[in-house]
Structures are given as C-alpha cells and as structure tokens.
N, C-alpha and C positions, 0 to 999 in steps of 0.2 A: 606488642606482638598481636595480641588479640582486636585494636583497632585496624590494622594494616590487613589483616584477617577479614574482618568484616566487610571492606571496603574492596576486596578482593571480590567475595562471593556478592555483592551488590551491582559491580561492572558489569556483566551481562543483562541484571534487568534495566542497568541504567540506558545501554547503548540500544538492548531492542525498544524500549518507550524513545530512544530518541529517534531511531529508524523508524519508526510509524509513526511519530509524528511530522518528520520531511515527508511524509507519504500523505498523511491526512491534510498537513498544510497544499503541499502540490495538487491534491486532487480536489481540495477546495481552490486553489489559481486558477484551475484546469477547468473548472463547470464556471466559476465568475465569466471565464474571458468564452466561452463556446456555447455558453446559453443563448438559444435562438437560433443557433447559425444552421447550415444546413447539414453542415459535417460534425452537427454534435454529440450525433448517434455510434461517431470512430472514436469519442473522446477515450473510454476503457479500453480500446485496444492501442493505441497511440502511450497510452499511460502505462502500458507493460512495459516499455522502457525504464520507466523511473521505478518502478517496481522491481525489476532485477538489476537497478543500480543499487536500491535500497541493499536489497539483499545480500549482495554481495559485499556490499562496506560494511553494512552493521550484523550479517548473519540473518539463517535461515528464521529464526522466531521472528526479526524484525521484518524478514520480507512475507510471513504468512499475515503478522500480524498488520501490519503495513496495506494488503491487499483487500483484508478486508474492511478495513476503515474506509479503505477507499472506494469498496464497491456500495458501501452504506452513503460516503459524500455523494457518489454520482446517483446514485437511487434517491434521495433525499433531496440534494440543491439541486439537479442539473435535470433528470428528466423528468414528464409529467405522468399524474400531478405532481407539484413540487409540495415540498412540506412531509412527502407520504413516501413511505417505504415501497410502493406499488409502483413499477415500472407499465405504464399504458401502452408503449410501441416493442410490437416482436422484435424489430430488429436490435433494439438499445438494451432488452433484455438479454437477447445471444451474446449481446459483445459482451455485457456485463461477468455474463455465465464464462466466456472464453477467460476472459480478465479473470477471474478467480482461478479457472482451471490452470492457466500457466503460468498465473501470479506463485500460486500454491506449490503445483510440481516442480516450477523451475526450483522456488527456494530451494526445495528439499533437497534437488537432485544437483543443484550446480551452484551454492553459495555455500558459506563454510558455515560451519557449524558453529563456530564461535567467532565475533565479532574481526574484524580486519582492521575496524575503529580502534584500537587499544592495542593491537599483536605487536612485538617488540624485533 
C-alpha cells in the first residue's frame, strides 16, 4: 500500500517532465527546420499551438514549464547570436515575450490542473 502510494504522488511530476519535454523536444524541431528562413522570427508564436496542446494533455505545471524551456531553445539555437541567451532582433524578442505571456496565462487559465495524461 505504501508503494502504490508513492507512485501515486510521483504521477504528476512524472507527466509534467514529460509535457516539457514534448515541448523542449518540439521547440528544438522547430528552430532546426526555421533557422535562416525568413519567417523565423514567427517561430514562438506559431509554437503556442504546441504549448497549449502540451498544457492541456499533461496539465498547467507542464504547460508553464514547457514554455519556458522553450523560450530558452529559441533564444539559444534559433535566434542570434546563437549559443547566447541574448536575443539581437526587436521583433524575435516581442514574439518570444508574447510566447511566454500566453504560453503561461493560457496554462493557468485554461488547462487542468492535473494531468489528462493519466485521468481515468
């Protein structure tokens, strides 16, 4: 009873690491295949799709935490310099800032609170 226990109150941090990491994987896809292109600057807003899909299947901690991994891949691999947390163009910056701001509020406001991955 006490293993079935444990494994109980583990379920949630299992399912939000696995929500952010479909999200840190996706958003490492997402700067691979748009680095360069012209429209690479839409990639974080384009990506708030997969971020409220996250959310919503594996819960609100996996779509906060999902968003910001993600806004750390695109500042990181995808805009320049690359390698560096410093985003050098306004506009790739805004999207970034929009992508966290409705990565974050959606979670809260419109994903369940506990996992959908798991609900019986």
């Amino acid at each position: 009873m006490l293993n079935g226990n444990k494994n109980h109150r583990l379920e949630p941090i299992v399912d939000t690491l696995i929500g952010a990491s479909v999200a840190a994987v996706g958003a490492t896809a997402a700067s691979m295949v748009a680095i360069g292109q012209r429209w690479e600057a839409s990639i974080p807003l384009v990506f708030t799709v997969v971020l409220l899909v996250v959310s919503g299947v594996f819960g609100a901690r996996a779509g906060v935490l999902g968003t910001v991994i993600a806004a750390l891949v695109f500042s990181v691999f995808l805009f320049r310099p690359l390698g560096r947390l410093q985003v050098g163009s306004d506009l790739a910056r805004a999207n970034l800032a929009w992508m966290l701001l409705l990565g974050v509020s959606f979670s809260f406001l419109f994903a369940p609170q506990n996992s959908a991955f798991r609900r019986r």
